[in-house]
KEFI-249920 format. One line per field, with one value per atom (N, C-alpha, C): chain; atom name; z, y negated, x negated. Coordinates in steps of 0.001 Angstrom, whole numbers, always signed. Example, Ala and Ser with C-alpha at 12.3 -4.5 7.8 and 13.67 -1.06 7.14 Angstrom:
unit <- (A; A; A; A; A; A)
site <- (N; CA; C; N; CA; C)
w <- (+7800; +7800; +7800; +7080; +7140; +7870)
v <- (+5690; +4500; +3300; +2250; +1060; -30)
u <- (-13190; -12300; -13200; -12850; -13670; -12900)
REM end
This chain:
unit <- (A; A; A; A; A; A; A; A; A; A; A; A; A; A; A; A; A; A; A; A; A; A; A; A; A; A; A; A; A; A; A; A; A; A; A; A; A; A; A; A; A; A; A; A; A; A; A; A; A; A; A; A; A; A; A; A; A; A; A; A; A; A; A; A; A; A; A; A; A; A; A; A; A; A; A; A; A; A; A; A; A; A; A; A; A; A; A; A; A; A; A; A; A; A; A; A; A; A; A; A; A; A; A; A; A; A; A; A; A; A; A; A; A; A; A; A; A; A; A; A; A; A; A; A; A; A; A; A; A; A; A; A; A; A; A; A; A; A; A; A; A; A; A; A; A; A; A; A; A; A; A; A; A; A; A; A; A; A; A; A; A; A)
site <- (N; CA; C; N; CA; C; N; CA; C; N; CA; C; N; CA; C; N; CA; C; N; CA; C; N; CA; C; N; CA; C; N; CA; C; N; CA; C; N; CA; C; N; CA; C; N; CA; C; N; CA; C; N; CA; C; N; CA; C; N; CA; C; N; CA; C; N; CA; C; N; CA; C; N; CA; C; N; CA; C; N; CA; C; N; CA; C; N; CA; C; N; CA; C; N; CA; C; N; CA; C; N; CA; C; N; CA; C; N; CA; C; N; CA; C; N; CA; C; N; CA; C; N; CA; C; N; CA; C; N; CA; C; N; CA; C; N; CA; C; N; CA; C; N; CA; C; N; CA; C; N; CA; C; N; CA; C; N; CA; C; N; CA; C; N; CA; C; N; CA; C; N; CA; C; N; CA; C; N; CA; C; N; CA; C; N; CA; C)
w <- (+0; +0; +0; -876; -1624; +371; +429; +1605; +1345; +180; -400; -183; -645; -146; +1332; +2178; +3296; +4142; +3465; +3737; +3687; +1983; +1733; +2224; +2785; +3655; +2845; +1591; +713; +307; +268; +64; +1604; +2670; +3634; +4505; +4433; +4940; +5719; +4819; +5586; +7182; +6180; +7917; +9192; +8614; +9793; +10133; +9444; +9860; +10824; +10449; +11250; +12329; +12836; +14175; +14562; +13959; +14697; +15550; +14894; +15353; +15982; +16064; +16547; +18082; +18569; +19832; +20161; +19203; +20087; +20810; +20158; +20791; +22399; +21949; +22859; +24143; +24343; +25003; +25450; +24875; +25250; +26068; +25651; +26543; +27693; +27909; +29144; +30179; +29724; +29695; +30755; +29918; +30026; +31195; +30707; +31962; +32954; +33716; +34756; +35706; +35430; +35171; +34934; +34405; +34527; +35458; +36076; +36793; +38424; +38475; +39949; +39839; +39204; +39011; +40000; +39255; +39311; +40793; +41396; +42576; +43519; +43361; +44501; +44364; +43330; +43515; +44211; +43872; +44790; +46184; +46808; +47992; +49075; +48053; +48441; +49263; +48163; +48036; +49727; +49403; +50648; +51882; +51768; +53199; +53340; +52871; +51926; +53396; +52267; +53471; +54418; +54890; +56415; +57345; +57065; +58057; +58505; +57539; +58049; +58666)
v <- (+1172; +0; -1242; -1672; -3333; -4232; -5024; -6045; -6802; -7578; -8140; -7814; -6170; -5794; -5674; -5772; -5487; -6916; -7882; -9013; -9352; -9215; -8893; -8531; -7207; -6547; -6130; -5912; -5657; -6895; -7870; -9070; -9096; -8996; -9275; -10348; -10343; -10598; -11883; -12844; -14698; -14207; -13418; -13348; -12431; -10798; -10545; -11573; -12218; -12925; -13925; -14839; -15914; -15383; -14416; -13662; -13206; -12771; -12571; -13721; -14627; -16028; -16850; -16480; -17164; -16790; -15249; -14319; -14260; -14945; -15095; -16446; -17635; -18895; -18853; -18169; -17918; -16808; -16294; -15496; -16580; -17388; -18353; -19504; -19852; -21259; -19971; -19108; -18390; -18397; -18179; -17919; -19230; -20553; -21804; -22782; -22699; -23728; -23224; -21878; -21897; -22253; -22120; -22568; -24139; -24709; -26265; -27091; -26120; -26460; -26300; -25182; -24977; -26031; -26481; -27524; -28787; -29274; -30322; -30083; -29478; -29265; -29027; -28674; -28377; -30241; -30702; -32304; -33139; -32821; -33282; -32775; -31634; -31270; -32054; -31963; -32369; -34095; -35132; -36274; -36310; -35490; -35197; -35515; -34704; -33837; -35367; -35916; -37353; -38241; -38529; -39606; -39184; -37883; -37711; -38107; -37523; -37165; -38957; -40199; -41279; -41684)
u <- (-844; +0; -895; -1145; -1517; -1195; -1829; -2073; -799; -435; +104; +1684; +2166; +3885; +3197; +2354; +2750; +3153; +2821; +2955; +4082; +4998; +5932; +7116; +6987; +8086; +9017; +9046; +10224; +11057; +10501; +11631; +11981; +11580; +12197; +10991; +9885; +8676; +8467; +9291; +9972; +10339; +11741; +12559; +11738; +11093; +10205; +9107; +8378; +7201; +7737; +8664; +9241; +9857; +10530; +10851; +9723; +9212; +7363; +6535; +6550; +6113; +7096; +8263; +9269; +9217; +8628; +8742; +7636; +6502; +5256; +4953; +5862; +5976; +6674; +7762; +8441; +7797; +7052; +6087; +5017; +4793; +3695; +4320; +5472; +6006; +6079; +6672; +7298; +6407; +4608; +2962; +2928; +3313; +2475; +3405; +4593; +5597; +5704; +5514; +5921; +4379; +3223; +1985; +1687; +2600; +2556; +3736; +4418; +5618; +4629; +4161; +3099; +1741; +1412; +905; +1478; +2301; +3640; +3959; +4443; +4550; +3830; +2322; +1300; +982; +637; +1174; +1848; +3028; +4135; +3946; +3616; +3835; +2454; +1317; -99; +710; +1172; +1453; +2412; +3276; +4233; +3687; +2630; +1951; +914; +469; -562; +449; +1533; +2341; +2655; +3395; +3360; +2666; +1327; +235; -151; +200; -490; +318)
REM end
């Protein structure tokens, strides 16, 4: 099988490729925000604890 129909997919190759890349984006935000959200909040809590304490 030629590189080329495998790329292809039978005339189908758009729609698998783009659900391919569509579920690897989606795997990566899932990866990255909750990781930039614990961020965001050890921030906020640091700041918290910042004004209390004076």
């Amino acid at each position: 099988m030629p590189f080329n129909e495998f790329l292809g997919m039978g005339g189908y190759g758009f729609y698998v490729w783009t659900s391919w890349a569509l579920a690897f984006v989606v795997l990566i935000v899932n990866y990255i925000a909750p990781l930039r959200r614990e961020k965001q909040l050890l921030r906020q809590f640091s700041r918290r604890e910042r004004r209390r304490t004076q």
